[in-house]
PQR file of N, CA, C, O and H, with PARSE charges and radii, in Angstrom:
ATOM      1  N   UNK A   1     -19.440-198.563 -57.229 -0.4000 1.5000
ATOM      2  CA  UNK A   1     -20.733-199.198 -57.246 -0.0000 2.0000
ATOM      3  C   UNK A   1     -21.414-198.942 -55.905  0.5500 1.7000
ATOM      4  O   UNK A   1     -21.182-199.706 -54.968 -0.5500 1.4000
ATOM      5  N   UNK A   2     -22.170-197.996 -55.777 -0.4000 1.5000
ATOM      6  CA  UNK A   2     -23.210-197.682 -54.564 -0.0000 2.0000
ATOM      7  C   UNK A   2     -24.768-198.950 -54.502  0.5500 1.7000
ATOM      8  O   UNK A   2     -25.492-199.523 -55.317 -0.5500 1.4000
ATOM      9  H   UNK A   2     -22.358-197.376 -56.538  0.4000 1.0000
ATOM     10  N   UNK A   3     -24.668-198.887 -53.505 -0.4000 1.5000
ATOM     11  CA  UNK A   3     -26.298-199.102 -53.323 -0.0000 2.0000
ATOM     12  C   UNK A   3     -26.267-201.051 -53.519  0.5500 1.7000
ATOM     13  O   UNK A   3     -25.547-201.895 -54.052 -0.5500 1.4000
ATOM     14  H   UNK A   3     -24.081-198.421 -52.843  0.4000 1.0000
ATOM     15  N   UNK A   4     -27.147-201.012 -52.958 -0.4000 1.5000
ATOM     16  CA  UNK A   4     -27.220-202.430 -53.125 -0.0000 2.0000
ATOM     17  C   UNK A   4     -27.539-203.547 -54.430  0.5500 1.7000
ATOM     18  O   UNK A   4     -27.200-204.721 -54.584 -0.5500 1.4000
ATOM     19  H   UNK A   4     -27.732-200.326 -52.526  0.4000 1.0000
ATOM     20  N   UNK A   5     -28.456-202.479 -55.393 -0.4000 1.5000
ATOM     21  CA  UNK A   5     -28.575-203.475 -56.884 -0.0000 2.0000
ATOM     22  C   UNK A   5     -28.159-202.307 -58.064  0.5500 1.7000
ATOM     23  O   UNK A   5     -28.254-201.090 -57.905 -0.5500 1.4000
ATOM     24  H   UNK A   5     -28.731-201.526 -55.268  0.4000 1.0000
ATOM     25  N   UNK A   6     -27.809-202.814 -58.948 -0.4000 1.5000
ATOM     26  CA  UNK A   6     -27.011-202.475 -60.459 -0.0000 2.0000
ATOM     27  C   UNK A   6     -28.140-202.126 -61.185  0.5500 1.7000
ATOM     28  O   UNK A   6     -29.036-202.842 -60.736 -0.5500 1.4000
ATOM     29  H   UNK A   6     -27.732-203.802 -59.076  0.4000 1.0000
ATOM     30  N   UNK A   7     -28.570-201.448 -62.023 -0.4000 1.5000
ATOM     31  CA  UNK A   7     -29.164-201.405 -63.002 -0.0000 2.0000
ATOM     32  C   UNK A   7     -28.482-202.559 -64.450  0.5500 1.7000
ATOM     33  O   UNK A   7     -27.260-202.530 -64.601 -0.5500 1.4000
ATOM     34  H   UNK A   7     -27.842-200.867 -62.387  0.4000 1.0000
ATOM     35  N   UNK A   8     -28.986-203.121 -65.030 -0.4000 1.5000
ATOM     36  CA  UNK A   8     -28.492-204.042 -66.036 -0.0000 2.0000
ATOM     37  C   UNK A   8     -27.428-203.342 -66.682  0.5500 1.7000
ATOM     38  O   UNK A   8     -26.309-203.828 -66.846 -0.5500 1.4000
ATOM     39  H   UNK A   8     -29.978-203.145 -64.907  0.4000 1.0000
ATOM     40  N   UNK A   9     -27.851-201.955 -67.127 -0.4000 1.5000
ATOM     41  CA  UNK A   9     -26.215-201.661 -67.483 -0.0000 2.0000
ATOM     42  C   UNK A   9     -25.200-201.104 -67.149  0.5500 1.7000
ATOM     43  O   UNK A   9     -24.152-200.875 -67.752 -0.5500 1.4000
ATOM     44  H   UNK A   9     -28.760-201.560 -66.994  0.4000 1.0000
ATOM     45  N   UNK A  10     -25.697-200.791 -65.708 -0.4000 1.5000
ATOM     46  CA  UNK A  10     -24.081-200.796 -65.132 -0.0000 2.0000
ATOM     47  C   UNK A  10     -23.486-201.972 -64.469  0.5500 1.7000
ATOM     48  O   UNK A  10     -22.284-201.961 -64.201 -0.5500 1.4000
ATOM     49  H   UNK A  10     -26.548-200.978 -65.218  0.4000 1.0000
ATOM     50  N   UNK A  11     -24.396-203.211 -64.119 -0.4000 1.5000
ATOM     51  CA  UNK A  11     -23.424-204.461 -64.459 -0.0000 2.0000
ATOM     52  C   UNK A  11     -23.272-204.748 -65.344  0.5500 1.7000
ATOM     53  O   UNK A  11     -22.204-205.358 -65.319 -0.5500 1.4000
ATOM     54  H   UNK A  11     -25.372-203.220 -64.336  0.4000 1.0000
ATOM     55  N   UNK A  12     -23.916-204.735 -66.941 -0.4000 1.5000
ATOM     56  CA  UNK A  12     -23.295-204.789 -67.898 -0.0000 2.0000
ATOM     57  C   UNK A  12     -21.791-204.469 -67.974  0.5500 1.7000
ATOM     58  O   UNK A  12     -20.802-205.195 -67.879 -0.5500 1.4000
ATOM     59  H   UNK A  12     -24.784-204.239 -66.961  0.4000 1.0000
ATOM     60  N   UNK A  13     -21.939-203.147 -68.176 -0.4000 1.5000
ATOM     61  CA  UNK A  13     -20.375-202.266 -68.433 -0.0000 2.0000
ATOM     62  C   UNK A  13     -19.121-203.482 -66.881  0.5500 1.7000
ATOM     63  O   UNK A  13     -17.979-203.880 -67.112 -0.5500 1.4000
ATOM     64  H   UNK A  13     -22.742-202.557 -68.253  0.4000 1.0000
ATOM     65  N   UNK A  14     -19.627-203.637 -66.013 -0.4000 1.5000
ATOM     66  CA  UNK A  14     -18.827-204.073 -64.743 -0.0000 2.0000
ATOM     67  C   UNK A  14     -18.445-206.007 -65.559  0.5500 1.7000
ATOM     68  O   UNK A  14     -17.537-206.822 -65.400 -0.5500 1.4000
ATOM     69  H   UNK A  14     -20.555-203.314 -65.825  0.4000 1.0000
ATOM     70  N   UNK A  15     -19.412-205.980 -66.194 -0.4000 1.5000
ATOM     71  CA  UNK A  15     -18.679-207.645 -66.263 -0.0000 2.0000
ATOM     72  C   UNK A  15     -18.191-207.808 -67.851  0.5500 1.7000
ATOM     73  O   UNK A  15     -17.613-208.802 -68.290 -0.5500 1.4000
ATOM     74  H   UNK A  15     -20.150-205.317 -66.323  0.4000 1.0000
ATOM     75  N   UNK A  16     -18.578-206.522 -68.678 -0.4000 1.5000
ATOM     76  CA  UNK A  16     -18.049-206.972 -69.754 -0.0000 2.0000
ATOM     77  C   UNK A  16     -19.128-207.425 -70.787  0.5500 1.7000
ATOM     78  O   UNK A  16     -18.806-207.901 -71.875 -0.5500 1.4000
ATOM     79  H   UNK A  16     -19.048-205.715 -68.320  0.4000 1.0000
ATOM     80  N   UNK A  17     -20.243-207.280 -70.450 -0.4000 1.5000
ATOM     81  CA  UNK A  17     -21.522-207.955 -71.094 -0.0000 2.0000
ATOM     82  C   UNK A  17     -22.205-206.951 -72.027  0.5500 1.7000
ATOM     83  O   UNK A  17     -21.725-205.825 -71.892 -0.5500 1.4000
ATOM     84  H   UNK A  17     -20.505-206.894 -69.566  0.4000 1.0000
ATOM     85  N   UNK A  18     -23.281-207.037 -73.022 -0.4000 1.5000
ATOM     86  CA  UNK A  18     -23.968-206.127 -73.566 -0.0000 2.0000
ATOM     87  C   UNK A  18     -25.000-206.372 -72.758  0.5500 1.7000
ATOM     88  O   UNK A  18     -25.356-207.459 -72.302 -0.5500 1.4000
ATOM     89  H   UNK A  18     -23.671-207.951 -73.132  0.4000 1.0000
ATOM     90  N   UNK A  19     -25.510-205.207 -72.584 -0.4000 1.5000
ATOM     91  CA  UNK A  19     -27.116-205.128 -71.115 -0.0000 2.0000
ATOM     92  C   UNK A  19     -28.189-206.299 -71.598  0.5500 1.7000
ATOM     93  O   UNK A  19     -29.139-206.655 -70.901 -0.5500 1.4000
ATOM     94  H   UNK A  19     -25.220-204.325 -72.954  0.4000 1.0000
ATOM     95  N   UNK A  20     -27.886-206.825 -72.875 -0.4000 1.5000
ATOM     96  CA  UNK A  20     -28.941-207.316 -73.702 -0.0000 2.0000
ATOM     97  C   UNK A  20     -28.858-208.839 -73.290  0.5500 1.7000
ATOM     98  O   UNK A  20     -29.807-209.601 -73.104 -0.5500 1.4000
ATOM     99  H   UNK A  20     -27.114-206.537 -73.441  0.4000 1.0000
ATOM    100  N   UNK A  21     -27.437-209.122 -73.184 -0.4000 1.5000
ATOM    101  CA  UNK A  21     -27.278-210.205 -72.636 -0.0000 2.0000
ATOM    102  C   UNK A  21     -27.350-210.610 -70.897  0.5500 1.7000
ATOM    103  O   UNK A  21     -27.693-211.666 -70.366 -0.5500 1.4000
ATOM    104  H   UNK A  21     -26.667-208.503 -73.335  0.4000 1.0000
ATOM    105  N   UNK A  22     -26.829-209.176 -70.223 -0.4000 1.5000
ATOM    106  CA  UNK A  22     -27.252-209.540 -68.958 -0.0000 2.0000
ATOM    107  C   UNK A  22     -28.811-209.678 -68.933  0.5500 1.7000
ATOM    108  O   UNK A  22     -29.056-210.784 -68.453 -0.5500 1.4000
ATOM    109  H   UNK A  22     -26.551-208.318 -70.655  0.4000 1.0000
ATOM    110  N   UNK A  23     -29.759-209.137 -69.193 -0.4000 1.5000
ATOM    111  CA  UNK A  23     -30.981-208.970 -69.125 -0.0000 2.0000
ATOM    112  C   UNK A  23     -31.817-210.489 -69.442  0.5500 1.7000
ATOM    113  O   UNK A  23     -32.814-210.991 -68.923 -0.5500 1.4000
ATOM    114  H   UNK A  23     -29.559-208.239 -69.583  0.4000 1.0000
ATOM    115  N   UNK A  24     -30.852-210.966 -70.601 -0.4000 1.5000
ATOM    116  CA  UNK A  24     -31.257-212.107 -70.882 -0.0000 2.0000
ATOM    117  C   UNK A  24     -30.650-213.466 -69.566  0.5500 1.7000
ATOM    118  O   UNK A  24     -31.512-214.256 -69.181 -0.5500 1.4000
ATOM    119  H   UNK A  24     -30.042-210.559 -71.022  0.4000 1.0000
ATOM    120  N   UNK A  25     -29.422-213.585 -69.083 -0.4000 1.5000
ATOM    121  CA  UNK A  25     -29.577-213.695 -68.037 -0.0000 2.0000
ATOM    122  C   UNK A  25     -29.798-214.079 -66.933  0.5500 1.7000
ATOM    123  O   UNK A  25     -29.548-215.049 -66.217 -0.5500 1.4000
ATOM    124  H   UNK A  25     -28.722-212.944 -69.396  0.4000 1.0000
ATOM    125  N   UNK A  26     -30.675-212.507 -66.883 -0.4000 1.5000
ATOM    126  CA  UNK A  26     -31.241-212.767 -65.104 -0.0000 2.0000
ATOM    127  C   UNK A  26     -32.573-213.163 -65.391  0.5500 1.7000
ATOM    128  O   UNK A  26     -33.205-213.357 -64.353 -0.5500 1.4000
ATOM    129  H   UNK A  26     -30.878-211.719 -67.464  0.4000 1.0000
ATOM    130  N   UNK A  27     -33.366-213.395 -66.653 -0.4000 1.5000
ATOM    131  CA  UNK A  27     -34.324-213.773 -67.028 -0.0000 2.0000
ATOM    132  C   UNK A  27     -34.715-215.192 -66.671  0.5500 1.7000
ATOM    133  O   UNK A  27     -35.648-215.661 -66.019 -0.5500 1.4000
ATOM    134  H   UNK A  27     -32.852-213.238 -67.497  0.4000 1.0000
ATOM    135  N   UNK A  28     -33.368-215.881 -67.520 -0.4000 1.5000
ATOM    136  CA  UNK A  28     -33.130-217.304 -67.232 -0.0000 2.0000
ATOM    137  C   UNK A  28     -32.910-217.659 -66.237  0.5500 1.7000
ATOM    138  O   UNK A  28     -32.901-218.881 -66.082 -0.5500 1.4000
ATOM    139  H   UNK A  28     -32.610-215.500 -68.049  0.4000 1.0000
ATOM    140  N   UNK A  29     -32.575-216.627 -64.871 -0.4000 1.5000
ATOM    141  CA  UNK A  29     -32.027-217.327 -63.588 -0.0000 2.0000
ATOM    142  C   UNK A  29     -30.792-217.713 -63.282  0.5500 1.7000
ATOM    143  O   UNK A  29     -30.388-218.425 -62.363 -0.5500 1.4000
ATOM    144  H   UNK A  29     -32.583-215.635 -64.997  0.4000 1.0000
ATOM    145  N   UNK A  30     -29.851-216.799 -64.736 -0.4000 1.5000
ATOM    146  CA  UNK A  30     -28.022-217.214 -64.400 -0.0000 2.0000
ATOM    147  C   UNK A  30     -27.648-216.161 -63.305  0.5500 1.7000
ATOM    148  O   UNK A  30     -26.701-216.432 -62.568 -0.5500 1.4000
ATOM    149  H   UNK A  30     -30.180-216.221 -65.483  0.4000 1.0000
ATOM    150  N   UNK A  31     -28.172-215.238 -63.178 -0.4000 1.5000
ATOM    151  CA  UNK A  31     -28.012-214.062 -62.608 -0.0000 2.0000
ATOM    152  C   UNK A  31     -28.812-213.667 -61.024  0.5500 1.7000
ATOM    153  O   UNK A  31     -29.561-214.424 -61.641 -0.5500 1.4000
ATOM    154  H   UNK A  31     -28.942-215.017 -63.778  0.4000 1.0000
ATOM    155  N   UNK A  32     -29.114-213.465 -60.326 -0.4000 1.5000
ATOM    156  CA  UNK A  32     -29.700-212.429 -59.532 -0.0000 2.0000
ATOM    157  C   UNK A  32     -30.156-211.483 -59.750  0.5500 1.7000
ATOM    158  O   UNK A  32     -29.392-210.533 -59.919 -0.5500 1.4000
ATOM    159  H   UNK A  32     -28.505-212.851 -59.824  0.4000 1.0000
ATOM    160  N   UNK A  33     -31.702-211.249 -59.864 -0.4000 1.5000
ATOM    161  CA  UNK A  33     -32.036-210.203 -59.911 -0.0000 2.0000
ATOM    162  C   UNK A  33     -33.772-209.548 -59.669  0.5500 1.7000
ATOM    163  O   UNK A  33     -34.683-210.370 -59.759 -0.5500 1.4000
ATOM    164  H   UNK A  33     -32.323-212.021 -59.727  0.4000 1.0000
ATOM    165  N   UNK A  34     -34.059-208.321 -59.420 -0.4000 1.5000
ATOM    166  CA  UNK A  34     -35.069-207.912 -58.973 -0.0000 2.0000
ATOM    167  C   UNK A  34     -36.217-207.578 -60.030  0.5500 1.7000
ATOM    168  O   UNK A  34     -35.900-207.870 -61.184 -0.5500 1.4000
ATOM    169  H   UNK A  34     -33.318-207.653 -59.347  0.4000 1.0000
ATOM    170  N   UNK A  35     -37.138-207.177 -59.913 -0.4000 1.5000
ATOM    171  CA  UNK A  35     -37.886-205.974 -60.567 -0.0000 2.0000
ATOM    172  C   UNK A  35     -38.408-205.149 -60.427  0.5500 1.7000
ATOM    173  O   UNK A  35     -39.591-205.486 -60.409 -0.5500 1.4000
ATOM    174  H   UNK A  35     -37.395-206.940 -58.976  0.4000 1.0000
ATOM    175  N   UNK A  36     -38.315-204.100 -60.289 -0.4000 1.5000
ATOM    176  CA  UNK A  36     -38.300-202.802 -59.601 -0.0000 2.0000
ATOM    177  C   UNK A  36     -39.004-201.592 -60.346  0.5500 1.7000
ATOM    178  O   UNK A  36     -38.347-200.637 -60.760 -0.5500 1.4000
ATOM    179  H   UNK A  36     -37.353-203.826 -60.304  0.4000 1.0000
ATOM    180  N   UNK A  37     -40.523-201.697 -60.507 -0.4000 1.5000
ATOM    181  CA  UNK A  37     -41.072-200.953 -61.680 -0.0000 2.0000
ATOM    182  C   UNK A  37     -41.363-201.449 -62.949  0.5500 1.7000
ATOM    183  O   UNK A  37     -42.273-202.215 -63.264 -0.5500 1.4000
ATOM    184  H   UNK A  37     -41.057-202.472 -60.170  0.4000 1.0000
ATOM    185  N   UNK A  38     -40.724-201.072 -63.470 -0.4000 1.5000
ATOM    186  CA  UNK A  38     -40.414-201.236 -65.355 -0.0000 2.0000
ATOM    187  C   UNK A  38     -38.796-201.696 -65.406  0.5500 1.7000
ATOM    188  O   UNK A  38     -38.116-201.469 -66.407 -0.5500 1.4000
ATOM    189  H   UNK A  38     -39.984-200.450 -63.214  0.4000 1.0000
ATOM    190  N   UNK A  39     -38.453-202.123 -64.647 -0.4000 1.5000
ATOM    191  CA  UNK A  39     -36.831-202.055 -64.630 -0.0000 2.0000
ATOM    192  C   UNK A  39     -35.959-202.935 -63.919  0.5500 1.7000
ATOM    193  O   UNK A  39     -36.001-202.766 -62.700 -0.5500 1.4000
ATOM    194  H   UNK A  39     -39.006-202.307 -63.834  0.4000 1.0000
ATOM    195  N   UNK A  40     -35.092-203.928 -64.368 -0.4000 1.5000
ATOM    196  CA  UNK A  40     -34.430-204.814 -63.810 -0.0000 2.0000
ATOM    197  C   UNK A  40     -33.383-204.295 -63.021  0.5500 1.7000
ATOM    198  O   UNK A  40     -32.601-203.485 -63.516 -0.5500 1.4000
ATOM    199  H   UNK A  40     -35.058-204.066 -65.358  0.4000 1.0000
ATOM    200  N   UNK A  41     -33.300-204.586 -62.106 -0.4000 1.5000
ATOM    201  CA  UNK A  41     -31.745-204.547 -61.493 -0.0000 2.0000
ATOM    202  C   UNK A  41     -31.389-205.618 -60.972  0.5500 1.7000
ATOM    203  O   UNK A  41     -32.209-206.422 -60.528 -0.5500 1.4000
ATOM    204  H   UNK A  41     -33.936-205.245 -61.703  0.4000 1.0000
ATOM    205  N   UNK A  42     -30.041-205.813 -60.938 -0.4000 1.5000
ATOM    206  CA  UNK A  42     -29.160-206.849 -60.632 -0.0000 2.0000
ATOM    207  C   UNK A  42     -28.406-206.783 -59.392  0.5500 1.7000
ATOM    208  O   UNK A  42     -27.557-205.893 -59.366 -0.5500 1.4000
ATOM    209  H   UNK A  42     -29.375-205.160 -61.298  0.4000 1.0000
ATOM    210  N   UNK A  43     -28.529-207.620 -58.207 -0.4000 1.5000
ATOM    211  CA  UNK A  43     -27.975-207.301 -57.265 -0.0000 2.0000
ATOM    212  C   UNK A  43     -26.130-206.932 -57.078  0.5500 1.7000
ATOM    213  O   UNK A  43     -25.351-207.775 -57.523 -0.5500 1.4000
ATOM    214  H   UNK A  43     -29.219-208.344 -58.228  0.4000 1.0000
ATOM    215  N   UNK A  44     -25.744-206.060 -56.621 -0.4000 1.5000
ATOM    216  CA  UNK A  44     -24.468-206.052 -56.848 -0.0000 2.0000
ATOM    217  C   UNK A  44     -23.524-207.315 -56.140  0.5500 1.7000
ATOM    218  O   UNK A  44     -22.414-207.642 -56.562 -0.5500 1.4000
ATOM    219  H   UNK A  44     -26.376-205.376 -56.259  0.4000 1.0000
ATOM    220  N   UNK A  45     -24.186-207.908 -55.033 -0.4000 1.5000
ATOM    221  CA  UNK A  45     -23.278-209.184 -54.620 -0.0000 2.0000
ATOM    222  C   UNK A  45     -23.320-209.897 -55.853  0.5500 1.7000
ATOM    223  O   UNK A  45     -22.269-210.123 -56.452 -0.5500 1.4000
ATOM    224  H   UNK A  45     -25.087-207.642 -54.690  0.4000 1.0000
ATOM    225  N   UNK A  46     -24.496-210.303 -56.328 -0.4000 1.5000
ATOM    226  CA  UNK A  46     -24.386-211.331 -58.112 -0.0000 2.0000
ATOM    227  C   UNK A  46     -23.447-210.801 -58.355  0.5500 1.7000
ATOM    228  O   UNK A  46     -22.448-211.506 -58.211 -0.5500 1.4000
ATOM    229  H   UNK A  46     -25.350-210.119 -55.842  0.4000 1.0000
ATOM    230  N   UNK A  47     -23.157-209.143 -58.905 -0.4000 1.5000
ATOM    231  CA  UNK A  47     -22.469-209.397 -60.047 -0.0000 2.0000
ATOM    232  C   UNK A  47     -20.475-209.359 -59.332  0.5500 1.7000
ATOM    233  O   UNK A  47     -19.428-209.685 -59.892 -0.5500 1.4000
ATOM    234  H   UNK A  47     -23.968-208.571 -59.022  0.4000 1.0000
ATOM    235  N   UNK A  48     -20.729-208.850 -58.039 -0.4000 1.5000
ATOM    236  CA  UNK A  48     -19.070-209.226 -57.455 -0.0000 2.0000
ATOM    237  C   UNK A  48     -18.759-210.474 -57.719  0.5500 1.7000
ATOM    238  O   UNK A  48     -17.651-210.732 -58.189 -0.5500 1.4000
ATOM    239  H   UNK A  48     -21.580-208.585 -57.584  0.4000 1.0000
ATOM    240  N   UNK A  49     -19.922-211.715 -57.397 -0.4000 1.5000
ATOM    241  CA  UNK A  49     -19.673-213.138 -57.338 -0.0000 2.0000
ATOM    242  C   UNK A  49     -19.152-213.474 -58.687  0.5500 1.7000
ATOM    243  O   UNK A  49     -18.203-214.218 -58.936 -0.5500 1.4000
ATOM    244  H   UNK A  49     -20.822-211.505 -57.015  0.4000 1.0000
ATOM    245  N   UNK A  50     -19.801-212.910 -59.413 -0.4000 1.5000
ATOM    246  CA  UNK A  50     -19.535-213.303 -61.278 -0.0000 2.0000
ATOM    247  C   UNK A  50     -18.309-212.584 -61.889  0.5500 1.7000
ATOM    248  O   UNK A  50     -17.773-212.823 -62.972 -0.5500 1.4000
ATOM    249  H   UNK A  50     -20.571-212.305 -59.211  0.4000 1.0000
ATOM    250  N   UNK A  51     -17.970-211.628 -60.939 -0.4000 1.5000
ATOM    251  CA  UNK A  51     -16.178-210.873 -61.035 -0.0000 2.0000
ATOM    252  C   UNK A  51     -15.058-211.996 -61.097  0.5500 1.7000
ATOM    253  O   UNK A  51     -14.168-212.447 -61.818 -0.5500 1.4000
ATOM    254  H   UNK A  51     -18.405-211.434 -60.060  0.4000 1.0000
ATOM    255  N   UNK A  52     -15.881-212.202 -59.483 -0.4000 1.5000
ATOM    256  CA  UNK A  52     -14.394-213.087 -58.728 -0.0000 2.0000
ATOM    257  C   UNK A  52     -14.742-214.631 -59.385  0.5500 1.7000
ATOM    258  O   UNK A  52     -13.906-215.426 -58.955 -0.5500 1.4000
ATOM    259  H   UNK A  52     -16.605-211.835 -58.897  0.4000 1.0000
ATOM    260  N   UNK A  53     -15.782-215.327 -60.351 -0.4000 1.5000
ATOM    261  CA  UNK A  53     -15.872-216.072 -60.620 -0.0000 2.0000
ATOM    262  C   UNK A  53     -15.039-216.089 -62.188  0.5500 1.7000
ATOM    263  O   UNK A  53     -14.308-216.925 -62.719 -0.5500 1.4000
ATOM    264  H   UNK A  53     -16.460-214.681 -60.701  0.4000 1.0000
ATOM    265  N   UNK A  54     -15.388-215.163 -62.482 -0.4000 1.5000
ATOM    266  CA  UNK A  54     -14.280-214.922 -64.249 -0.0000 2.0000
ATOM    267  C   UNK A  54     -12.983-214.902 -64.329  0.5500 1.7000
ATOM    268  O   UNK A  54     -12.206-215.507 -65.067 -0.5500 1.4000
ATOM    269  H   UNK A  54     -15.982-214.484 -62.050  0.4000 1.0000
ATOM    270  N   UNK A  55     -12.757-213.809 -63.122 -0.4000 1.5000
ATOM    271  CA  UNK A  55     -11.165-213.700 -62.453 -0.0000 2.0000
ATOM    272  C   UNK A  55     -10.516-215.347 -62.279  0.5500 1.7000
ATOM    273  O   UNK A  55      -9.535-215.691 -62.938 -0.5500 1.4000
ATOM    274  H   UNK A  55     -13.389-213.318 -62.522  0.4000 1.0000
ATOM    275  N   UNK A  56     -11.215-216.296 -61.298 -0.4000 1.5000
ATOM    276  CA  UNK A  56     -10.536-217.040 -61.354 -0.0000 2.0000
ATOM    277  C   UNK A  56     -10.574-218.004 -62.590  0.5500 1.7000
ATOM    278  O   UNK A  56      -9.667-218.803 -62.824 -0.5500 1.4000
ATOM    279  H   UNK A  56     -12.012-216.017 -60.762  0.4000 1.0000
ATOM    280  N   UNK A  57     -11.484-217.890 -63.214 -0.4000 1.5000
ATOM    281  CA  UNK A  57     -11.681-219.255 -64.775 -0.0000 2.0000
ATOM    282  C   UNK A  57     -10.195-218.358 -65.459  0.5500 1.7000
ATOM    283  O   UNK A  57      -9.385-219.114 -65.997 -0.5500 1.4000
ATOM    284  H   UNK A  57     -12.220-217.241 -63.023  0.4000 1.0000
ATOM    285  N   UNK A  58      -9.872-217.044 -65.460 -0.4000 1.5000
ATOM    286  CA  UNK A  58      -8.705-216.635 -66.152 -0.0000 2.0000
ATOM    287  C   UNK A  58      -7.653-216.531 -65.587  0.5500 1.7000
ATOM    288  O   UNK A  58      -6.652-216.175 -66.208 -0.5500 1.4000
ATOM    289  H   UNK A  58     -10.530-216.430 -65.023  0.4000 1.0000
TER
END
């Protein structure tokens, strides 16, 4: 994971999500995230935080 924000679906694919649902989301404000054009991205600290947050609920 380069760069500082995700495109929705490559944190998708990283947390396990369909892009449809991350998108939905960072909409709502569960997420972190930018808008950048026509195009969401998701910061990659969000989605480490939401790694190490799943990791530990399992």
């Amino acid at each position: 994971m380069q760069g500082k924000y995700l495109s929705t679906s490559e944190a998708a694919s990283v947390l396990g999500l369909s892009p449809v649902t991350l998108w939905a989301w960072a909409k709502s404000g569960k997420i972190s995230s930018v808008r950048i054009g026509r195009n969401f991205r998701v910061s990659k600290w969000a989605v480490d935080a939401l790694v190490a947050e799943l990791e530990e609920i399992e």
